[in-house]
MOPAC internal coordinates of N, CA, C and O (Angstrom, degrees):
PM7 1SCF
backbone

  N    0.0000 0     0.00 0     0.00 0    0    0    0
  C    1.4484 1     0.00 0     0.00 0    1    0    0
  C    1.5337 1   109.25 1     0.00 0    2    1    0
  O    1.2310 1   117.35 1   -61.43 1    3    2    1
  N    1.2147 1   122.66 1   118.57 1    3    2    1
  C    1.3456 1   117.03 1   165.62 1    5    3    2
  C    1.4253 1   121.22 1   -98.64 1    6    5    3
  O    1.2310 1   118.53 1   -21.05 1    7    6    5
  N    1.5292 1   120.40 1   158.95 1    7    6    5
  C    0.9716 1   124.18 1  -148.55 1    9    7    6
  C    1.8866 1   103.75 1  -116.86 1   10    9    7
  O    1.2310 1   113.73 1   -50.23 1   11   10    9
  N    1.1631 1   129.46 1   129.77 1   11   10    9
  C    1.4289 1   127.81 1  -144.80 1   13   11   10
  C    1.4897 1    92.15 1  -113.99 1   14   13   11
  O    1.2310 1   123.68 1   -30.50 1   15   14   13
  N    1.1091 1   110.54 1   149.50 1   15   14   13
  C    1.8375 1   116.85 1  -161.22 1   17   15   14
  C    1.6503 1    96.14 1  -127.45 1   18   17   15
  O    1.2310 1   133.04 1   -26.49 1   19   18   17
  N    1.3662 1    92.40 1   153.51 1   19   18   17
  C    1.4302 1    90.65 1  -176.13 1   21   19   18
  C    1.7749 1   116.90 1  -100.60 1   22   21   19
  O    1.2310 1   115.40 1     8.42 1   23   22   21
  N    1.3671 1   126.33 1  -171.58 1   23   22   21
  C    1.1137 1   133.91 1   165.45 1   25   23   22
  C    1.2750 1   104.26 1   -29.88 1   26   25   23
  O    1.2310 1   123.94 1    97.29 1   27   26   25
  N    1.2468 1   110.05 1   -82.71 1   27   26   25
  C    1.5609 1   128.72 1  -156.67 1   29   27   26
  C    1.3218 1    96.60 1   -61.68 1   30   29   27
  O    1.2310 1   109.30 1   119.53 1   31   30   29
  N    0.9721 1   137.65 1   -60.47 1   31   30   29
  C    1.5444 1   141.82 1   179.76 1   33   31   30
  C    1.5931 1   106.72 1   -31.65 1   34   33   31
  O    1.2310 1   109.12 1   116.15 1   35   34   33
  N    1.1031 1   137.98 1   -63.85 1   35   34   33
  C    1.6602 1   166.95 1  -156.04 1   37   35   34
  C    1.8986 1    76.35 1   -75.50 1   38   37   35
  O    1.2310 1   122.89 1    96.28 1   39   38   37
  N    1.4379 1   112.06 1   -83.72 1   39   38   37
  C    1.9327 1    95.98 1  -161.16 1   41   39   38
  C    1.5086 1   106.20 1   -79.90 1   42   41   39
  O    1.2310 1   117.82 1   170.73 1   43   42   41
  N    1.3324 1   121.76 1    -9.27 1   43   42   41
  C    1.7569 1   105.23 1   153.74 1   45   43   42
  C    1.8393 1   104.02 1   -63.56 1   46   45   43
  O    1.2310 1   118.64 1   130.37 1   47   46   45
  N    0.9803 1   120.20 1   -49.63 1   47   46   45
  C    1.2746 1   108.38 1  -176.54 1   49   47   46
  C    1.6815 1   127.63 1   -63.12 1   50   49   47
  O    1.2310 1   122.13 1   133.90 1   51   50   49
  N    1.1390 1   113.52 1   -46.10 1   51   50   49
  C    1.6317 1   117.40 1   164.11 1   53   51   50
  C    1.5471 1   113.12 1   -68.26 1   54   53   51
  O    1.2310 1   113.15 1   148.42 1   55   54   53
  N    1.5726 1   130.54 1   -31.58 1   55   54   53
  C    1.4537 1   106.50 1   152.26 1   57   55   54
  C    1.4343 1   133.08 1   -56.09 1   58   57   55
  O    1.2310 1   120.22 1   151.82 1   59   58   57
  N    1.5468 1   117.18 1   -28.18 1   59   58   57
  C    1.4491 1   127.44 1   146.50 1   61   59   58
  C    1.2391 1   127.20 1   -43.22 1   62   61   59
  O    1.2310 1   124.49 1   120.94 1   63   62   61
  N    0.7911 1   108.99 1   -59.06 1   63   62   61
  C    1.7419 1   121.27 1   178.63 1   65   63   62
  C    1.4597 1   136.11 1   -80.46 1   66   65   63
  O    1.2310 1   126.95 1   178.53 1   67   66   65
  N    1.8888 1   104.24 1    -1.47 1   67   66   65
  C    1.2201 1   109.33 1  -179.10 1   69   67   66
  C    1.4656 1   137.06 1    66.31 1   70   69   67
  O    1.2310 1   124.93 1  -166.85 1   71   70   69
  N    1.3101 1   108.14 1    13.15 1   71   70   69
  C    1.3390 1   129.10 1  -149.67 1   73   71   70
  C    1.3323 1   142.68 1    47.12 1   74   73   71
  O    1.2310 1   125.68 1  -150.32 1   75   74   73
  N    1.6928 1   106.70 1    29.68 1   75   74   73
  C    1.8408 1    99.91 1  -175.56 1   77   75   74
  C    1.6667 1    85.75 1  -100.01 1   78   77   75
  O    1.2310 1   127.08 1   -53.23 1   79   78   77
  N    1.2142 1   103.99 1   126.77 1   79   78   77
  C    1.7352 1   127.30 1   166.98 1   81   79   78
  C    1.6073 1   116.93 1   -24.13 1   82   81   79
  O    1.2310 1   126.55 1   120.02 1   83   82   81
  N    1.7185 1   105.01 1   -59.98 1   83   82   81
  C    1.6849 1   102.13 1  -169.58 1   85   83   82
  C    1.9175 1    89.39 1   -79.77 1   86   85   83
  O    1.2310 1   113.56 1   155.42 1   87   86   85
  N    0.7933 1   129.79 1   -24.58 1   87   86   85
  C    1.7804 1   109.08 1   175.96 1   89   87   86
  C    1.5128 1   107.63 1   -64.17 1   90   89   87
  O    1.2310 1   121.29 1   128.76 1   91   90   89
  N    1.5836 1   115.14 1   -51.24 1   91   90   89
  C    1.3507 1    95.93 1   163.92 1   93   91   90
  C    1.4513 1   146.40 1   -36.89 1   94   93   91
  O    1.2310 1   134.34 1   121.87 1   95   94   93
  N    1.4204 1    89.87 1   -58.13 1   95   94   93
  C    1.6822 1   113.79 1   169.08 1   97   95   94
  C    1.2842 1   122.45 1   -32.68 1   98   97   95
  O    1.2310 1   123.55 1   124.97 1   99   98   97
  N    1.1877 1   110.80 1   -55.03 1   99   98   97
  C    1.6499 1   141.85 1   179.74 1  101   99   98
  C    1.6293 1   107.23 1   -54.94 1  102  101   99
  O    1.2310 1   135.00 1   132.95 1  103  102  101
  N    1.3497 1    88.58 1   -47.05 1  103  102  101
  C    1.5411 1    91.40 1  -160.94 1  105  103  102
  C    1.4448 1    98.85 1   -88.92 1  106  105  103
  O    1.2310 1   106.43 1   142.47 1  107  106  105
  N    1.4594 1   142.83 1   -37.53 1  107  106  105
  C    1.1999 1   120.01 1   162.79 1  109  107  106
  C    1.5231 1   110.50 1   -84.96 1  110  109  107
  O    1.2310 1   113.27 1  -124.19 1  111  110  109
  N    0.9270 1   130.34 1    55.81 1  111  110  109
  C    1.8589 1   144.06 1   177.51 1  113  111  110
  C    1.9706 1    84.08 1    15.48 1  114  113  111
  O    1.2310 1   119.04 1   -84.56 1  115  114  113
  N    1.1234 1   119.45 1    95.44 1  115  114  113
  C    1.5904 1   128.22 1   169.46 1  117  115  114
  C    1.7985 1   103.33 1  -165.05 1  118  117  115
  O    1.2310 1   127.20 1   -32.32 1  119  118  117
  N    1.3626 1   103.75 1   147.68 1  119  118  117
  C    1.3362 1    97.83 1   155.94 1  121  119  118
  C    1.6127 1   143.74 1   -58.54 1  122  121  119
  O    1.2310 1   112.93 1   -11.90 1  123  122  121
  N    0.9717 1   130.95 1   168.10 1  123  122  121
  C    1.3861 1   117.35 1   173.35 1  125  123  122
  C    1.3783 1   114.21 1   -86.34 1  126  125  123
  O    1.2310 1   109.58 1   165.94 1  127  126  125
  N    1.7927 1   137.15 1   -14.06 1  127  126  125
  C    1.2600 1   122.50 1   136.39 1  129  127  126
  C    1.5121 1   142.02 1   -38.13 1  130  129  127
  O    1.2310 1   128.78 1   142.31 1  131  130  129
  N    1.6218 1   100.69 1   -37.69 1  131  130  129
  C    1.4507 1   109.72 1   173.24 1  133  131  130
  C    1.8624 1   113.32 1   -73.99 1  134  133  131
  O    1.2310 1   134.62 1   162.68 1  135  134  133
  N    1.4091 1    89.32 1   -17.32 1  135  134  133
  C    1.7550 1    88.93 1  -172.51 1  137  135  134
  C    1.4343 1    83.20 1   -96.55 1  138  137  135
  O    1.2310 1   101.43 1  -170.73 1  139  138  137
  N    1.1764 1   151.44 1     9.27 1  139  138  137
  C    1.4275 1   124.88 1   174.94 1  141  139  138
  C    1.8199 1    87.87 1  -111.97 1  142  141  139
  O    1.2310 1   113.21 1   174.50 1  143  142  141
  N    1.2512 1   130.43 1    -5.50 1  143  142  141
  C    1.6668 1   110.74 1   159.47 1  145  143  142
  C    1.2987 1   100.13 1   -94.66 1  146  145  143
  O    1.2310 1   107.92 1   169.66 1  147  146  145
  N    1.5653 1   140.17 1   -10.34 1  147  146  145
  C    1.3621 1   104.66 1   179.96 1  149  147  146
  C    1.5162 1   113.02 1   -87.98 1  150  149  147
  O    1.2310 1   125.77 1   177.67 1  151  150  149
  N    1.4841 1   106.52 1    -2.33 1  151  150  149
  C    1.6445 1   122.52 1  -175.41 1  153  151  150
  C    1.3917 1    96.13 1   -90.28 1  154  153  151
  O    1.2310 1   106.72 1   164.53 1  155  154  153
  N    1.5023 1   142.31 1   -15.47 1  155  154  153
  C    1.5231 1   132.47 1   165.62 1  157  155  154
  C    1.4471 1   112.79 1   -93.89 1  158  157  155
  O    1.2310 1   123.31 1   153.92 1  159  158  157
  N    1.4654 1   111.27 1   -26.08 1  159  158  157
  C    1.4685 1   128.37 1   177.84 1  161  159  158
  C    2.0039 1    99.72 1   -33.05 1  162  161  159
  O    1.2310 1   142.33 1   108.95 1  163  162  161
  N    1.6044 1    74.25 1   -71.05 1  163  162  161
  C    1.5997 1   102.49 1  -149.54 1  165  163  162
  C    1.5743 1   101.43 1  -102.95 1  166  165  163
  O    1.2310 1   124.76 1   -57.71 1  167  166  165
  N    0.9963 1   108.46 1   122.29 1  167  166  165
  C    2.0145 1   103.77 1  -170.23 1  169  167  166
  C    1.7372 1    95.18 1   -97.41 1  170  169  167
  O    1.2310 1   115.29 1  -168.56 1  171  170  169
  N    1.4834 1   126.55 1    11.44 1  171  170  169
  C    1.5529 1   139.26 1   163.53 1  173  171  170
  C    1.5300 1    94.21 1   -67.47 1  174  173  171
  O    1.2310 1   117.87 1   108.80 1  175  174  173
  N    0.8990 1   121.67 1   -71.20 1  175  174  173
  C    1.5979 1   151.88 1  -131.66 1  177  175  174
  C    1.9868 1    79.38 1   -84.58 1  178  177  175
  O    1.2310 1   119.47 1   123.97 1  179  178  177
  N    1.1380 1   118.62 1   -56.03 1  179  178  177
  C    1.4311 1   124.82 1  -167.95 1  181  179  178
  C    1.2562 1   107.27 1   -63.59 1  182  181  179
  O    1.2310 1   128.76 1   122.48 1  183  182  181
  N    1.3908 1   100.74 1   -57.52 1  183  182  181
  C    2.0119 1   106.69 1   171.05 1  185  183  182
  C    1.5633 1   119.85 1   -37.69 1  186  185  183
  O    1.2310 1   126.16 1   120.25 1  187  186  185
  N    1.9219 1   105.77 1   -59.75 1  187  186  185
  C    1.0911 1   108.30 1   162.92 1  189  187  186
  C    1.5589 1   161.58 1   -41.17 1  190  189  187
  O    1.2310 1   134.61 1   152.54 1  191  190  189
  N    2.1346 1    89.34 1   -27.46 1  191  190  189
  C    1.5925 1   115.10 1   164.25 1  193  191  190
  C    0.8397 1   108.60 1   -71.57 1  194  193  191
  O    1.2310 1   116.60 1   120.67 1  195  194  193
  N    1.5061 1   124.08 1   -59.33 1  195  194  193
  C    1.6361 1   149.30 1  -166.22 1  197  195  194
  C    1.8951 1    91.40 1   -50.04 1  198  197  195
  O    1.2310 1   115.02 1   146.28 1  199  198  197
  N    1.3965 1   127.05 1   -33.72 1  199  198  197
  C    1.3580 1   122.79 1  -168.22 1  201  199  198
  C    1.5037 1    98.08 1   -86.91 1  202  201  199
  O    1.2310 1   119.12 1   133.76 1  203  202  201
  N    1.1173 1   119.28 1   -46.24 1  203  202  201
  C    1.1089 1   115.68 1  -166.25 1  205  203  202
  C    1.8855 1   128.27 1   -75.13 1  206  205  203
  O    1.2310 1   131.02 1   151.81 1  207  206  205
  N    1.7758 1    96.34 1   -28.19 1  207  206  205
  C    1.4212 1    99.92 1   142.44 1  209  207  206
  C    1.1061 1   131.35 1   -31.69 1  210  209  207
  O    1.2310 1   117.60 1   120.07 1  211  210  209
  N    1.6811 1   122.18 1   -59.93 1  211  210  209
  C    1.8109 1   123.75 1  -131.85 1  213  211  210
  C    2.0134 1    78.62 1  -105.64 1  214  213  211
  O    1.2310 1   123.78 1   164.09 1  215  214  213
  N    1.2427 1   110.35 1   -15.91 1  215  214  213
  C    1.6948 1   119.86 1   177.42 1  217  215  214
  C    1.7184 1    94.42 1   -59.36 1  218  217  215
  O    1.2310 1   119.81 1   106.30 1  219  218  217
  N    1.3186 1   117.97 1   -73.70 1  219  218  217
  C    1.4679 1   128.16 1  -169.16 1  221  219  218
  C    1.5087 1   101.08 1   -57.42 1  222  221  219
  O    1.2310 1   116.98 1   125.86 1  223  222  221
  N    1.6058 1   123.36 1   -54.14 1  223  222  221
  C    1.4213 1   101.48 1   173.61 1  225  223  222
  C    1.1907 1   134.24 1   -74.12 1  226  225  223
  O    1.2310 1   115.82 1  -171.34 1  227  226  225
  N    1.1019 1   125.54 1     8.66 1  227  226  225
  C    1.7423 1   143.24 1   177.36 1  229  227  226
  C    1.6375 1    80.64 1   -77.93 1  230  229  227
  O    1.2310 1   132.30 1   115.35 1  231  230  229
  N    1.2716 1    93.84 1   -64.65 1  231  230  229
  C    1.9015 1   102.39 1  -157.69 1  233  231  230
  C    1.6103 1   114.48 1   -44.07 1  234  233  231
  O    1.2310 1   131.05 1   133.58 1  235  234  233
  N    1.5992 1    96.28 1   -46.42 1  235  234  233
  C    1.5383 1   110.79 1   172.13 1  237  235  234
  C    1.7032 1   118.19 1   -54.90 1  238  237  235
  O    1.2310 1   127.76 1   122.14 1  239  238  237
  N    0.8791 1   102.68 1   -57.86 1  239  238  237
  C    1.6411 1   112.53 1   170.77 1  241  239  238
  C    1.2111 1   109.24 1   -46.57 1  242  241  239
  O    1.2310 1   119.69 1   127.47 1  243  242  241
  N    1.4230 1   118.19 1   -52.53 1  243  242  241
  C    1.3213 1   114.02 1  -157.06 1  245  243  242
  C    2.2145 1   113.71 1   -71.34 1  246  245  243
  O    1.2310 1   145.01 1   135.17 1  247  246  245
  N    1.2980 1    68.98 1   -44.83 1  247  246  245
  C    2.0105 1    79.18 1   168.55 1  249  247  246
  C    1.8878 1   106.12 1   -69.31 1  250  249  247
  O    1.2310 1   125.23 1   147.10 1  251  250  249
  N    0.9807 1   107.57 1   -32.90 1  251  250  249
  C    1.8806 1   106.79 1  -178.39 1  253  251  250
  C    1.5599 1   106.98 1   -68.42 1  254  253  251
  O    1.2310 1   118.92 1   144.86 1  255  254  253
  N    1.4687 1   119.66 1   -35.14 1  255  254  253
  C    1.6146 1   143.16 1   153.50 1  257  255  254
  C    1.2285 1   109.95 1   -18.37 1  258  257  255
  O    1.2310 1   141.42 1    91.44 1  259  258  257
  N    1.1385 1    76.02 1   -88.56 1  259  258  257
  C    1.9274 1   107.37 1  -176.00 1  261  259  258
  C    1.5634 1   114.48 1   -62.87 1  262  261  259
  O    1.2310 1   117.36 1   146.41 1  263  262  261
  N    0.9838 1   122.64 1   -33.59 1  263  262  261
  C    1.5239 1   126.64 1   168.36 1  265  263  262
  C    1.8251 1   110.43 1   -68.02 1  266  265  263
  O    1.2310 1   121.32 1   150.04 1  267  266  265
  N    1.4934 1   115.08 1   -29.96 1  267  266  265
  C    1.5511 1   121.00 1  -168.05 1  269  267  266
  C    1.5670 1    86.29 1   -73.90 1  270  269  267
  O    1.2310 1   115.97 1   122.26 1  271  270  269
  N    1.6090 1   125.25 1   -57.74 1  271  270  269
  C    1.1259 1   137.99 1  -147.71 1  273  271  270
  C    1.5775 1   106.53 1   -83.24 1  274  273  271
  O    1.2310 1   110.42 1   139.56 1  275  274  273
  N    1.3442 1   135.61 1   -40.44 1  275  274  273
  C    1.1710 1   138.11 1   174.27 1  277  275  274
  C    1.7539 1   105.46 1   -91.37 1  278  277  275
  O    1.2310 1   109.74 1   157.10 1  279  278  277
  N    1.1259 1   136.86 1   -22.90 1  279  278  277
  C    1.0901 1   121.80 1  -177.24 1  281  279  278
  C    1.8491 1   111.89 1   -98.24 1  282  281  279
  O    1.2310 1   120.70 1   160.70 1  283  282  281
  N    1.4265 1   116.27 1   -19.30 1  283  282  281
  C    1.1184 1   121.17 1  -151.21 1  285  283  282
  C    1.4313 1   134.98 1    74.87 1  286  285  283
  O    1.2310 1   111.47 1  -173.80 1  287  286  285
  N    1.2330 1   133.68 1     6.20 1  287  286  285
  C    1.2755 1   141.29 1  -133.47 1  289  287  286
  C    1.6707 1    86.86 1   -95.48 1  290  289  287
  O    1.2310 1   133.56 1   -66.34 1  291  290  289
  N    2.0314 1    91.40 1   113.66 1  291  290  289
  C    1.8142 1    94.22 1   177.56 1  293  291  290
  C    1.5862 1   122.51 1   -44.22 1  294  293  291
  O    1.2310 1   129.63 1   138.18 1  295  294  293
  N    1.5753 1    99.04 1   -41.82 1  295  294  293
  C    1.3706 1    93.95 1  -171.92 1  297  295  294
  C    2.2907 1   119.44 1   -93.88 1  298  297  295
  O    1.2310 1   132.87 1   173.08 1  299  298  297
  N    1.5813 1    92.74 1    -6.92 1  299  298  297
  C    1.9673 1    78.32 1   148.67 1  301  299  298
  C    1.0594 1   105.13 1   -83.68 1  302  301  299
  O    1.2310 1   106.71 1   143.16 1  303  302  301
  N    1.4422 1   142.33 1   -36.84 1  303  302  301
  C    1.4039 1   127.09 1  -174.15 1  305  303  302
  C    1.3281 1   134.51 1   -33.65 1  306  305  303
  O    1.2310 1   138.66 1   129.00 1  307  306  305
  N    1.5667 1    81.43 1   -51.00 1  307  306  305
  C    2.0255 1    99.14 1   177.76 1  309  307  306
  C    1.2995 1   100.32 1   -82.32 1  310  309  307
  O    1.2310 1    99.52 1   162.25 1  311  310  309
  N    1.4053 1   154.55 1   -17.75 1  311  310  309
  C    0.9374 1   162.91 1   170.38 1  313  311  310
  C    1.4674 1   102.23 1   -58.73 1  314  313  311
  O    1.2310 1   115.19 1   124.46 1  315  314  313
  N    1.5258 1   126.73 1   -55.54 1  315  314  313
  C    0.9716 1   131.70 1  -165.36 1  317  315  314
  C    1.4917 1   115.98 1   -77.44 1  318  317  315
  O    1.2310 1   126.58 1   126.93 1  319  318  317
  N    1.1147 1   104.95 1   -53.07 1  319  318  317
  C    1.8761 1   127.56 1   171.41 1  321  319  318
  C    1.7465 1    95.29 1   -47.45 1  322  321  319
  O    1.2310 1   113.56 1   104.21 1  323  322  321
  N    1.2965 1   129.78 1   -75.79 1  323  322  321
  C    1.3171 1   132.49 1   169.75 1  325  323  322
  C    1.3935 1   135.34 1   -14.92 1  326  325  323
  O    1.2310 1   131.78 1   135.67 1  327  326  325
  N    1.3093 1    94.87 1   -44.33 1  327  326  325
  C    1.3369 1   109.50 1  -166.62 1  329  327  326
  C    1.7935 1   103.90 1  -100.05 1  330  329  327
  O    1.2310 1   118.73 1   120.69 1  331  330  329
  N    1.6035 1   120.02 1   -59.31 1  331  330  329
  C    1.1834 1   115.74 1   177.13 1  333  331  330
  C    1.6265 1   101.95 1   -96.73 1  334  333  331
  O    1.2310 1   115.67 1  -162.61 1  335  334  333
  N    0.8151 1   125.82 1    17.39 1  335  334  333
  C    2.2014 1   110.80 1  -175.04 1  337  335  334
  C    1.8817 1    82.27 1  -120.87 1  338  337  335
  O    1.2310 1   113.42 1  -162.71 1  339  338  337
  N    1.0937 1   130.05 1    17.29 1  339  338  337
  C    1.7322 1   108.76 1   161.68 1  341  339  338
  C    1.5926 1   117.19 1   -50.87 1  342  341  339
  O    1.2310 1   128.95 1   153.34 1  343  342  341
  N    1.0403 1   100.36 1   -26.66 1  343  342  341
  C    1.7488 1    91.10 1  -168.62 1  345  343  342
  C    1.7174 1    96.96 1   -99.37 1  346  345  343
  O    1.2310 1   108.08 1  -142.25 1  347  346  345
  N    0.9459 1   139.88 1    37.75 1  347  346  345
  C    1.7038 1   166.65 1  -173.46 1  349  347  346
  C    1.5380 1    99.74 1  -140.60 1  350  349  347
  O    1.2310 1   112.19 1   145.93 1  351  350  349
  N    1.3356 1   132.34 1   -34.07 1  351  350  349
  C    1.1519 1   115.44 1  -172.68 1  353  351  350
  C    1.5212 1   122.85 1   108.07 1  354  353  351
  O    1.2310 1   120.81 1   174.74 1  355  354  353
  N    1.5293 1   116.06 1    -5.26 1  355  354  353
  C    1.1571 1   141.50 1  -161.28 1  357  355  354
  C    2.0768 1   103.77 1   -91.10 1  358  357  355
  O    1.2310 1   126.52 1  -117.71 1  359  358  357
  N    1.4008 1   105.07 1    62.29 1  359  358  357
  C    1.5856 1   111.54 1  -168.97 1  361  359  358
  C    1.5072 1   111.38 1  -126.35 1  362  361  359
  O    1.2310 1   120.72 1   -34.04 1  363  362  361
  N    1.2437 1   116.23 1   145.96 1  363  362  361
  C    1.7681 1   100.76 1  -179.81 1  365  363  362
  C    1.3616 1   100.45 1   -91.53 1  366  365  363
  O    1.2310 1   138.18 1   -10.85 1  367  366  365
  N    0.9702 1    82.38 1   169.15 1  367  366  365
  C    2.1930 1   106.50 1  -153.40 1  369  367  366
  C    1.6224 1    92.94 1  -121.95 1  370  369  367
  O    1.2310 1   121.39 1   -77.17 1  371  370  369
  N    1.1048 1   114.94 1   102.83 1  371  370  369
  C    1.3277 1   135.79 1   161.66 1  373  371  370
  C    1.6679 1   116.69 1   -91.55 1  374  373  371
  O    1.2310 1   121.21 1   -67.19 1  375  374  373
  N    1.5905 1   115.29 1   112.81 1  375  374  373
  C    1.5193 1    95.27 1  -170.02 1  377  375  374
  C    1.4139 1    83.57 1  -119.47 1  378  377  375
  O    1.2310 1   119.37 1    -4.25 1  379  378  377
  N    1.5037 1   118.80 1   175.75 1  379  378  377
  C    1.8862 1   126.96 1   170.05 1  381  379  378
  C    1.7024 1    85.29 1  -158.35 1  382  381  379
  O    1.2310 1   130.30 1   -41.05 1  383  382  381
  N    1.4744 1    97.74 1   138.95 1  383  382  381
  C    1.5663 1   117.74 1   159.07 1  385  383  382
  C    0.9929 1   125.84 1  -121.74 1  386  385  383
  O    1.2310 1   117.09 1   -44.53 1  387  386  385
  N    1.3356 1   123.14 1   135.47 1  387  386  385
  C    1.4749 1   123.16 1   175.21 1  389  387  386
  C    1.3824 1   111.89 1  -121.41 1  390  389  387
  O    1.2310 1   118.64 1   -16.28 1  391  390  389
  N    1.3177 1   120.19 1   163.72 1  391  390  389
  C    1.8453 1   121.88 1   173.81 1  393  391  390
  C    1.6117 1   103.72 1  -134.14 1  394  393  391
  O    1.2310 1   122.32 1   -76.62 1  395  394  393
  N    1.1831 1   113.16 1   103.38 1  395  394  393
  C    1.0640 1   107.11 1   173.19 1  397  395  394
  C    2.1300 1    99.40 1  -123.58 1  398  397  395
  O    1.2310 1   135.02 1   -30.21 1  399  398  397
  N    1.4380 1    88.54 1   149.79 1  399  398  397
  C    1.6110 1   102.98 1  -171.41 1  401  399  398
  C    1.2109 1   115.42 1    43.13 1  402  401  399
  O    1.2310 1   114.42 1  -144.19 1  403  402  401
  N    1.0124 1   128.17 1    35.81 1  403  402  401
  C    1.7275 1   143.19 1   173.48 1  405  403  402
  C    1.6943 1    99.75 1    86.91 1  406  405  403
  O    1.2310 1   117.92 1  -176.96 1  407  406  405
  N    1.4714 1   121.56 1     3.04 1  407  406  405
  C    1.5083 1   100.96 1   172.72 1  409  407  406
  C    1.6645 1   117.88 1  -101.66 1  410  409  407
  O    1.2310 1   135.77 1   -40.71 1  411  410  409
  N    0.8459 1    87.08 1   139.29 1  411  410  409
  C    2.1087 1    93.98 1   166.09 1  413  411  410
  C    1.0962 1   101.56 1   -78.77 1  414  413  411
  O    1.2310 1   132.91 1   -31.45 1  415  414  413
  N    1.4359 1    92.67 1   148.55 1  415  414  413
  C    1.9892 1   122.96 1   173.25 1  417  415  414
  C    1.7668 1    91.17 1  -120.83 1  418  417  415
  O    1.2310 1   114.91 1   -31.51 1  419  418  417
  N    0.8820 1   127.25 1   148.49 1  419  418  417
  C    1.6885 1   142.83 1   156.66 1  421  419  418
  C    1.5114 1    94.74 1  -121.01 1  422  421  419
  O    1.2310 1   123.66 1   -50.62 1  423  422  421
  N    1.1083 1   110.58 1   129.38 1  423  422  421
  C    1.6401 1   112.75 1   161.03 1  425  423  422
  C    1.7929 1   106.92 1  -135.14 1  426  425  423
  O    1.2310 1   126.53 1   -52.34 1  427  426  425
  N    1.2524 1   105.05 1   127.66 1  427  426  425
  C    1.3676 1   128.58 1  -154.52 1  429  427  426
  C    1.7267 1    98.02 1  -112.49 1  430  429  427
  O    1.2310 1   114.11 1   -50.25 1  431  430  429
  N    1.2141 1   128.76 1   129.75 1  431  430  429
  C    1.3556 1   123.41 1  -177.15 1  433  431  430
  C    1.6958 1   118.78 1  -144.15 1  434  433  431
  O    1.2310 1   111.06 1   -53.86 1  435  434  433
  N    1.0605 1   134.43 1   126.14 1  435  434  433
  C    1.5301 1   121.17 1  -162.36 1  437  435  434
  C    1.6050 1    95.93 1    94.14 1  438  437  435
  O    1.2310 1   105.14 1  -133.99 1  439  438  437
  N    1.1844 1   145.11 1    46.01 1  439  438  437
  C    1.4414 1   121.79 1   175.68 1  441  439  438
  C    1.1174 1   114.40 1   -90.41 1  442  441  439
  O    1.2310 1    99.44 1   -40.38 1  443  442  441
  N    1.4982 1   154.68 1   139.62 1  443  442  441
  C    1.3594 1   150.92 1   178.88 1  445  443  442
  C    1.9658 1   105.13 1   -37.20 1  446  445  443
  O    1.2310 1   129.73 1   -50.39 1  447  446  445
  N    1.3684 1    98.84 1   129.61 1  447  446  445
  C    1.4089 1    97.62 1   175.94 1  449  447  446
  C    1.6543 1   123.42 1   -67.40 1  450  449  447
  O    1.2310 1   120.10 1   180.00 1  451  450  449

């Protein structure tokens, strides 16, 4: 017999869990199939994952931030510049050339907005 969980149960549990799936899972003893119908079930429950994602990657960023900026670390730096300094100009530059019939193509991709 399994035992059927409610609304509240499902986004008390993913505010617990921060939104990674098997902590959920765990914590309401269900599979992570059943948590992906109670996450289509209920578009509460979906909102609530969906929050708790962009929560952990805020969080992630924010320590990868702070680690580029207090530690120096070349590669959060460019990480950092990349990601928020686009409108600075701070974008990787992907170029490809081709020659066809004696003409060049340059194709330029990532250019500062």
């Amino acid at each position: 017999m399994t035992t059927k969980r409610t609304k509240k149960q499902v986004i008390e549990a993913i505010k617990a869990s921060r939104g990674i799936k098997t902590q959920i899972s765990k914590r309401l003893k269900i599979n992570r199939m059943t948590l992906d119908r109670y996450l289509k079930r209920w578009p509460e429950a979906q909102e609530a994952y969906t929050e708790e994602c962009e929560t952990l990657l805020d969080l992630a960023e924010a320590r990868l931030f702070e680690k580029a900026i207090n530690d120096g670390s070349e590669c959060s730096l460019h990480f950092l510049l990349s990601t928020k300094g686009k409108h600075r100009g701070y974008t990787r530059k992907v170029e490809g050339e081709h020659t066809h019939k004696g003409v060049r193509f340059v194709v330029e991709v990532g250019k500062g907005e």
